[in-house]
BAGU-646600 format. One record per residue (C-alpha): residue in three letters; x, y, z. Coordinates in Angstrom, 1 decimal, always signed. Each point is the difference from the previous one (the first is absolute). Layout:
residues N
  aa   east  north     up
 ALA      X      Y      Z
...
This chain:
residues 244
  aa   east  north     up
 UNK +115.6 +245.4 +281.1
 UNK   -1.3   -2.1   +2.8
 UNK   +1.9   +0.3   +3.7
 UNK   +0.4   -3.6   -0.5
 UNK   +2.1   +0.4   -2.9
 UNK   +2.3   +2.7   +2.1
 UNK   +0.1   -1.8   +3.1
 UNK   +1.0   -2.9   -1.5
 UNK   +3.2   +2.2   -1.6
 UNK   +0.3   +1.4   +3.0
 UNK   +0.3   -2.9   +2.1
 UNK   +2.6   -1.1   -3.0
 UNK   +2.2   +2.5   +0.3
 UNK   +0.0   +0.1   +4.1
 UNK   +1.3   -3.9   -0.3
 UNK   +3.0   +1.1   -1.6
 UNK   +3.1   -1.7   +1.0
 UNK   +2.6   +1.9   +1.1
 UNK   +1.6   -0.4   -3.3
 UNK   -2.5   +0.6   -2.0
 UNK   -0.7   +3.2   +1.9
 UNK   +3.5   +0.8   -1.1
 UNK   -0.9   -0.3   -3.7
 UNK   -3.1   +2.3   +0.9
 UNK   +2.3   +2.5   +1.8
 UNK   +2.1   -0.2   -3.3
 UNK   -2.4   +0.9   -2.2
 UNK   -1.2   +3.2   +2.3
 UNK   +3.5   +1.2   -0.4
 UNK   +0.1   +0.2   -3.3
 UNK   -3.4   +1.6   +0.0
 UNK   +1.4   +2.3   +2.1
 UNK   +2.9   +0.5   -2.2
 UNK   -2.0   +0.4   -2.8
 UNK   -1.9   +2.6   +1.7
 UNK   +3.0   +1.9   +1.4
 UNK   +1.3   +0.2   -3.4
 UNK   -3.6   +1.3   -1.5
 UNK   -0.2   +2.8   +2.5
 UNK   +2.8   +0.4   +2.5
 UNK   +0.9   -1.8   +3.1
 UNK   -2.1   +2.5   +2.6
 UNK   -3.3   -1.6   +0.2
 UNK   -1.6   +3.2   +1.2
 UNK   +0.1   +1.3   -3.7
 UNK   +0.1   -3.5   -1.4
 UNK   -3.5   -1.0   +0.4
 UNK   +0.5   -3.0   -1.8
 UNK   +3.0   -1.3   +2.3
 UNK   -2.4   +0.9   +2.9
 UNK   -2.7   -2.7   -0.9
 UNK   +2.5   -2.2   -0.9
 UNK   +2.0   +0.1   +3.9
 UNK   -3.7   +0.0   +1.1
 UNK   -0.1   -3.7   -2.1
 UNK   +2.8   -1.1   +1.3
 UNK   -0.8   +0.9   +3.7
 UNK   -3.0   -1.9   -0.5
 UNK   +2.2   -3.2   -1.3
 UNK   +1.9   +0.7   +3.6
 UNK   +3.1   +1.0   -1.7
 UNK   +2.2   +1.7   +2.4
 UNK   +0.6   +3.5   +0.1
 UNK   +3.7   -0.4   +0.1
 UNK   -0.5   -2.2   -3.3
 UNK   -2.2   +2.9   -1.6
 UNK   +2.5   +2.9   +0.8
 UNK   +3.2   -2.4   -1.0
 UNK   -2.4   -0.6   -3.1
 UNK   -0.5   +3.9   -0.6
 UNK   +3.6   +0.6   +0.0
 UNK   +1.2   -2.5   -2.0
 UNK   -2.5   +0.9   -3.0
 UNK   +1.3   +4.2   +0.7
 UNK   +3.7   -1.1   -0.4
 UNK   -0.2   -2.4   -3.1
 UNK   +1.8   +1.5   -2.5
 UNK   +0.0   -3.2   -1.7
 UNK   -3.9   +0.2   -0.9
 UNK   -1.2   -3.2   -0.5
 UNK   -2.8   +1.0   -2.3
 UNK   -2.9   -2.2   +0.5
 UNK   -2.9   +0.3   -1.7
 UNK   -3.8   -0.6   +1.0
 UNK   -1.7   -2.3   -2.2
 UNK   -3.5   -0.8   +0.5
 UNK   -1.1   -3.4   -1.7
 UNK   -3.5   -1.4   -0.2
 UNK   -1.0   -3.7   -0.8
 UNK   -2.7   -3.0   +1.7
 UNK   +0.8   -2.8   +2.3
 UNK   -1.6   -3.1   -0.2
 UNK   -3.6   +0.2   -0.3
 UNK   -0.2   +3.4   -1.4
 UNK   +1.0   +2.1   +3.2
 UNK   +1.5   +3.5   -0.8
 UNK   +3.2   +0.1   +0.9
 UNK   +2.2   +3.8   -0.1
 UNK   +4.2   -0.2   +1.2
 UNK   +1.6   +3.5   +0.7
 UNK   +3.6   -0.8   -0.6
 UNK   +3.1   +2.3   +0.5
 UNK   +2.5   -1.5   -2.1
 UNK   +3.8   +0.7   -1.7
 UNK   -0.1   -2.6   -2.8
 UNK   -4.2   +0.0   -1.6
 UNK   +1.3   -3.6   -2.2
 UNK   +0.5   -1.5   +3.5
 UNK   -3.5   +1.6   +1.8
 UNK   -2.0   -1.0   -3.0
 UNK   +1.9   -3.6   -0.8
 UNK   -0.6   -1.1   +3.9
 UNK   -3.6   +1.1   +0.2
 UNK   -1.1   -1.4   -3.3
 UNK   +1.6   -3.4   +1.4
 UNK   -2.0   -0.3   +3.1
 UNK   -3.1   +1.3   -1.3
 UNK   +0.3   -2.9   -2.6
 UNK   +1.4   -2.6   +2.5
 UNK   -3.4   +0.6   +2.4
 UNK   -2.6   +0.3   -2.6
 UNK   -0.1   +3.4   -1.3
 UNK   +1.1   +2.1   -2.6
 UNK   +1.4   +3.7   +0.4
 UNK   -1.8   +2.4   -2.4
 UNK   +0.4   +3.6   -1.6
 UNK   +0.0   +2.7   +2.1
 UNK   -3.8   +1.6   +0.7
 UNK   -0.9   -3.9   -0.1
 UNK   -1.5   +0.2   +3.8
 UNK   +0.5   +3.3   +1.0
 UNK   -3.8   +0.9   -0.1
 UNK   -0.9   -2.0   +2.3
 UNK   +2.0   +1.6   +2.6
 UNK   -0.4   +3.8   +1.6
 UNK   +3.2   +1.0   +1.1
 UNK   -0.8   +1.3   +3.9
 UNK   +2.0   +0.9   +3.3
 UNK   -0.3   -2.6   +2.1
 UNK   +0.5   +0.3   +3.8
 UNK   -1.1   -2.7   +2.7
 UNK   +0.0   +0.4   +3.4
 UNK   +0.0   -2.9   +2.6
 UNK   -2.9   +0.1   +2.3
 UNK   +0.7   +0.3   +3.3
 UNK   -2.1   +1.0   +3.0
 UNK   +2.3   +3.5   +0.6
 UNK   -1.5   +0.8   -3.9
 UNK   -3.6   +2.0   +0.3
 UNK   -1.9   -1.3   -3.3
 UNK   -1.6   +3.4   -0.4
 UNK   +2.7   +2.2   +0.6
 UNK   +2.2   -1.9   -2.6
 UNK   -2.4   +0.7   -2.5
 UNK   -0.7   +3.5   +0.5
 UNK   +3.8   +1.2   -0.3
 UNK   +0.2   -2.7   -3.2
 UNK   -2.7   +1.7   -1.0
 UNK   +0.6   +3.5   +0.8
 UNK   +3.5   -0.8   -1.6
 UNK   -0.8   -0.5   -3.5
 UNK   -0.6   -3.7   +0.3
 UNK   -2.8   -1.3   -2.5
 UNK   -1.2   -3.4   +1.9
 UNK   +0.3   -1.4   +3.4
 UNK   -1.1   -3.8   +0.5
 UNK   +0.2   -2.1   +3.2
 UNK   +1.2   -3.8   -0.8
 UNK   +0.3   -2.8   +3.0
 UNK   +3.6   +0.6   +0.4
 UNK   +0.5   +4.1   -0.6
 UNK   -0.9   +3.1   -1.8
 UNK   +0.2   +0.9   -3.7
 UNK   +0.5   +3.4   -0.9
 UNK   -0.2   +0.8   -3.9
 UNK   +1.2   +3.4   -1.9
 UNK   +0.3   +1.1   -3.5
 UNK   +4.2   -0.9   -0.9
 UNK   +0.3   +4.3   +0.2
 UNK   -1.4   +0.5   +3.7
 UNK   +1.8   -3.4   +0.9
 UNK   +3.1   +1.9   +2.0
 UNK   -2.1   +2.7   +1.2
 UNK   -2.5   -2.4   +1.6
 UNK   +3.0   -2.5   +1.2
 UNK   +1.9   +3.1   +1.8
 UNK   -3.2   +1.6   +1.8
 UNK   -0.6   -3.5   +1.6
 UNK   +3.8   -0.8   +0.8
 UNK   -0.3   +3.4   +1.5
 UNK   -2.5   -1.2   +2.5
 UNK   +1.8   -2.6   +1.1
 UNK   -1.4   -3.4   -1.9
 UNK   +2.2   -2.5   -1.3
 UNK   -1.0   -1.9   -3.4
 UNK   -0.1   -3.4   -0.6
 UNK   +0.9   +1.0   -3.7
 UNK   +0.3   +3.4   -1.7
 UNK   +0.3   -0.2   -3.9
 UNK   -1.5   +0.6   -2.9
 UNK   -1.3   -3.1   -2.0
 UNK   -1.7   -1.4   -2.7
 UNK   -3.8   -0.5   +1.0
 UNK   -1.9   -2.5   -1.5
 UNK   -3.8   +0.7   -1.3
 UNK   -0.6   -3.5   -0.2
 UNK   +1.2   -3.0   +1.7
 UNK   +0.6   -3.6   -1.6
 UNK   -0.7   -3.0   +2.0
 UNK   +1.9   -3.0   -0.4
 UNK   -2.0   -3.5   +0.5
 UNK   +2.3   -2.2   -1.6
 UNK   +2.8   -1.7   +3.3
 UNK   +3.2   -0.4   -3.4
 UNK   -1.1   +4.2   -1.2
 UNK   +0.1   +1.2   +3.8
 UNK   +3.7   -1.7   +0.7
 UNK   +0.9   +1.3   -3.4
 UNK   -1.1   +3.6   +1.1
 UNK   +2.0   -0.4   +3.2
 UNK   +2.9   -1.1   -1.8
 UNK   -0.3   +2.7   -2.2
 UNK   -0.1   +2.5   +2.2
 UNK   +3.1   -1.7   +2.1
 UNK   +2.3   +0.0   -2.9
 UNK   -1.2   +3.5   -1.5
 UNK   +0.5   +1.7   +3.8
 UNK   +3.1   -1.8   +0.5
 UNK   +1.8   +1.7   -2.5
 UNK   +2.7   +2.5   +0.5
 UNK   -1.7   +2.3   -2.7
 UNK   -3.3   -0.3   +0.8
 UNK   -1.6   +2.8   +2.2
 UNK   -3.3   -0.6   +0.6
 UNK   -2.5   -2.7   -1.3
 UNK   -3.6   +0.9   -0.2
 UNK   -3.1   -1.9   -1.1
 UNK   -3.6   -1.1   +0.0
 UNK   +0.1   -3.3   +0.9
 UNK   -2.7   +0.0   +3.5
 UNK   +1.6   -2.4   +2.7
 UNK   -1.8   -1.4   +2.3
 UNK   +1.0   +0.8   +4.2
 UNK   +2.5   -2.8   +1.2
């Protein structure tokens, strides 16, 4: 996956309006709910609650927001029981596209997704349809700044558990195996650094350029609508963006 392709959904999701970081901040709660009902609401035993306060301090949510999410989810007695539903399928000109949804009502997930994919050129598919060509990896970027030693970053990412360390224009890319992904994330919050992003996504092995002006808007539009709704968690693909 190039550093174009992440900077450039980087830079997407730090141009957020302040509503739309609302919908963001939505979503994060109710994968922290979703967590906190998995495995508790103490995220020192709940590893998986952990990573995903981690995600959302990396999104800016507030720590208020994060504890008032916490408790909510601890206290629900009414269990809204959402499911996660992974669905594959190819935007326009091919590119692999994978949506992680968290969702109460599947008919609803699967009717809106299977509209948008159809309104912007694509089609969804049957599950496994993409998956190969992504590795599942934690992900953890850290900004570059001049306070952050180059060397000495890698070393503990390293001596953490971390498998890969890469230097792009704007930060640093740290990669684990999904298994060491907390481990690795809590030695380095340990030593003080902050992350840009801390998650665990869907890697590609391939990228898919895009040449045609119609297929690119498509694939923006695409993504727009998929991201914009309520239950969609996270969208991932292969589709290689050039730097703005």
């Amino acid at each position: 996956m190039s550093g174009h392709s992440k900077w450039a959904n980087i830079k997407r999701k730090k141009g957020k309006s302040d509503a739309e970081r609302g919908k963001i901040f939505t979503k994060l709660g109710r994968e922290i709910a979703i967590a906190v009902k998995q495995g508790g609401p103490d995220p020192n035993v709940n590893s998986k609650l952990s990573d995903v306060i981690a995600k959302a301090k990396a999104a800016n949510m507030p720590n208020d927001t994060i504890m008032r999410s916490i408790k909510r989810a601890s206290g629900d007695t009414e269990a809204e029981n959402y499911e996660e539903i992974t669905y594959e399928g190819y935007g326009p000109g091919g590119v692999a596209v994978i949506v992680e949804t968290a969702t109460d009502n599947r008919n609803r997930t699967a009717g809106d997704l299977r509209h948008y994919f159809d309104k912007f050129g694509g089609n969804l598919g049957q599950t496994g349809c993409v998956s190969f060509l992504f590795n599942k990896k934690g992900v953890i970027l850290i900004e570059k700044t001049e306070k952050t030693d180059e060397d000495t970053l890698m070393m503990e990412a390293l001596d953490a558990g971390a498998e890969d360390f890469s230097v792009e224009d704007e930060y640093y890319e740290i990669l684990t195996d999904p298994n060491d992904f907390s481990a690795v994330r809590e030695a380095l919050e340990k030593k003080g650094y902050e992350f840009m992003d801390a998650s665990v996504q869907m890697v590609p092995v391939t990228t898919t350029k895009l040449e045609d002006p119609k297929q690119i808007e498509f694939m923006d539009k695409l993504i727009e609508a998929l991201e914009d709704l309520d239950d969609v968690q996270n969208v991932w693909h292969n589709w290689e963006q050039d730097e703005e």
